[in-house]
Wavefront OBJ file of the C-alpha trace (Angstrom):
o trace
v 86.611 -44.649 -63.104
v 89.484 -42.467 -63.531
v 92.944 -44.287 -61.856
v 93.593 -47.364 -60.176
v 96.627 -47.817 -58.778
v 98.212 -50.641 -56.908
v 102.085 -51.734 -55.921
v 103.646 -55.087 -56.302
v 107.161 -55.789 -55.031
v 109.649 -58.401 -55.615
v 113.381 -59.028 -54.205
v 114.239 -55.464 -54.557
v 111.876 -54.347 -57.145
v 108.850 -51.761 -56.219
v 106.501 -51.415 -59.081
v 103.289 -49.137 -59.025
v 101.023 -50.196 -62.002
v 97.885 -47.096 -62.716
v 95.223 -48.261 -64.956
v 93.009 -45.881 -66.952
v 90.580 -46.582 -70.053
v 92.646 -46.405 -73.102
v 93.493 -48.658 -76.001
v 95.646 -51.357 -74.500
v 99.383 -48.923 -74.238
v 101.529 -50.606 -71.849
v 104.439 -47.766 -70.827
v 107.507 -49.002 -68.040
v 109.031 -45.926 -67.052
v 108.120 -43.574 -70.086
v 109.274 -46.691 -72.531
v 106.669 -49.630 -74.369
v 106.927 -52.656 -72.599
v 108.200 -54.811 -75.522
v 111.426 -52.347 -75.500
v 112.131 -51.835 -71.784
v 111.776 -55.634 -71.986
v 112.657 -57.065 -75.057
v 113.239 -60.685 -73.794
v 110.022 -62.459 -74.427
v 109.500 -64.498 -71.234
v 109.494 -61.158 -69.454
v 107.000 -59.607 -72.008
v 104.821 -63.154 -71.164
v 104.682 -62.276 -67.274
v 103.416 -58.563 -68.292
v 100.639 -59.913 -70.281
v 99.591 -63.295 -69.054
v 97.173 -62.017 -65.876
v 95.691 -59.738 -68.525
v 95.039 -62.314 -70.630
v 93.912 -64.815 -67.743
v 90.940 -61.976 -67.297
v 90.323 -61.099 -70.327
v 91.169 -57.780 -70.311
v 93.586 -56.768 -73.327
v 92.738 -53.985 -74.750
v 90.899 -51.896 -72.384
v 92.980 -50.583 -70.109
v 96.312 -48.327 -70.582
v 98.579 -49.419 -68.577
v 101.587 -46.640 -66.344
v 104.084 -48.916 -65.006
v 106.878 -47.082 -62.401
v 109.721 -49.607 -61.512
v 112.823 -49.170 -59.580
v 115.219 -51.446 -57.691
v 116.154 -54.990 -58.304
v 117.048 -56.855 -62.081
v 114.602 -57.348 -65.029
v 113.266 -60.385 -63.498
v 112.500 -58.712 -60.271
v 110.701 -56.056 -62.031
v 108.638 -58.257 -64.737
v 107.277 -60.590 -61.454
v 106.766 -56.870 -59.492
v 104.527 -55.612 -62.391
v 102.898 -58.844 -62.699
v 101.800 -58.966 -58.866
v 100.680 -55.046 -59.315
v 98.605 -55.694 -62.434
v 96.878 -58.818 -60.871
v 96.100 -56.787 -57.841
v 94.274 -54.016 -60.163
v 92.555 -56.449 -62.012
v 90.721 -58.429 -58.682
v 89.877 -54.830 -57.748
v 88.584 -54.201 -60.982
v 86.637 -57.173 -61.279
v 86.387 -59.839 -57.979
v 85.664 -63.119 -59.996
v 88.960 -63.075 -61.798
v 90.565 -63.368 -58.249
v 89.976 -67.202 -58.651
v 92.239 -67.957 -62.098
v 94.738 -65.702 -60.800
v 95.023 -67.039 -57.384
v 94.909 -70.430 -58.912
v 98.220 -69.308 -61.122
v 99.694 -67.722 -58.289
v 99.925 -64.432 -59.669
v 98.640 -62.508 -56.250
v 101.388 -64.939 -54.133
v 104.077 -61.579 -52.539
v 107.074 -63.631 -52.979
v 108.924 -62.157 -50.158
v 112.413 -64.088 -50.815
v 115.275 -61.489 -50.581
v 118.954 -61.960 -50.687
v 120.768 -62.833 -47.365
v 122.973 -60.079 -45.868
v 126.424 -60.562 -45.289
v 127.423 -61.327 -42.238
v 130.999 -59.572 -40.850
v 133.640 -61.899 -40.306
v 132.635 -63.850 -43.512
v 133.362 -63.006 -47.123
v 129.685 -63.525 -48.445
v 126.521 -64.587 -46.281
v 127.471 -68.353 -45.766
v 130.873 -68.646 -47.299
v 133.910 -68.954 -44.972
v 137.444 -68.215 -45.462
v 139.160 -71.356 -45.668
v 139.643 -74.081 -42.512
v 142.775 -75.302 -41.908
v 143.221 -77.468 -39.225
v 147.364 -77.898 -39.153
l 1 2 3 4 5 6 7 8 9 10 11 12 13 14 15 16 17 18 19 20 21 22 23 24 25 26 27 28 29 30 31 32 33 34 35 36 37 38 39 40 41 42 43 44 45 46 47 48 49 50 51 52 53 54 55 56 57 58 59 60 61 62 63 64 65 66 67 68 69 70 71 72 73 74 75 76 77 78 79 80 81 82 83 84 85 86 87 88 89 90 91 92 93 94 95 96 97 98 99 100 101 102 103 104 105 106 107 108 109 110 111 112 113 114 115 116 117 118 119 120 121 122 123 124 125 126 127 128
């Protein structure tokens, strides 16, 4: 096994995760993953599907993210590290599945529409 490499997206957020044996490094764009994310319920999302297959400290883990907020990103990196792991190993696929970790949430934000000052708002009515 040399690479794996898989992408997860979310809103605007494109992450592509590489695996390689190693000693457990997780690196987001050249950074450690506790410091490009240093709020811990983002850190949680990074580690939980590892942790669900019981795979901490095999792998290093390459992260690339662009696009999109922190959030965005964390869930991004989460969908591209469960994807490597059910490649890696097929009977994990249940325990993710089950915590929807391999769900593509495909909700964007609505375009604005012309005539309008956001997507639904409207200028005020006035009817007199």
């Amino acid at each position: 096994m040399d690479t794996i490499n898989k992408i997860g997206r979310r809103k605007a957020s494109v992450a592509r995760v590489y695996f390689r044996k190693g000693s457990g490094n997780i690196t987001i764009n050249g950074k450690d993953y506790k410091d490009y994310f240093p709020m811990a319920y983002t850190q949680y999302n990074i580690e939980n599907p590892l942790k669900l297959a019981g795979v901490g400290s095999d792998y290093d883990i390459k992260v690339n993210v662009s696009g999109g907020g922190y959030k965005g990103q964390a869930e991004a990196i989460r969908l591209g590290i469960s994807r490597v792991l059910v490649e890696l190993n097929a009977e994990t696929r249940p325990t993710l599945k089950e915590h929807k970790y391999l769900m593509r949430d495909a909700r964007v934000v609505e375009r604005k529409k012309f005539g309008k000052p956001k997507a639904r708002k409207s200028f005020q009515f006035s009817k007199r």
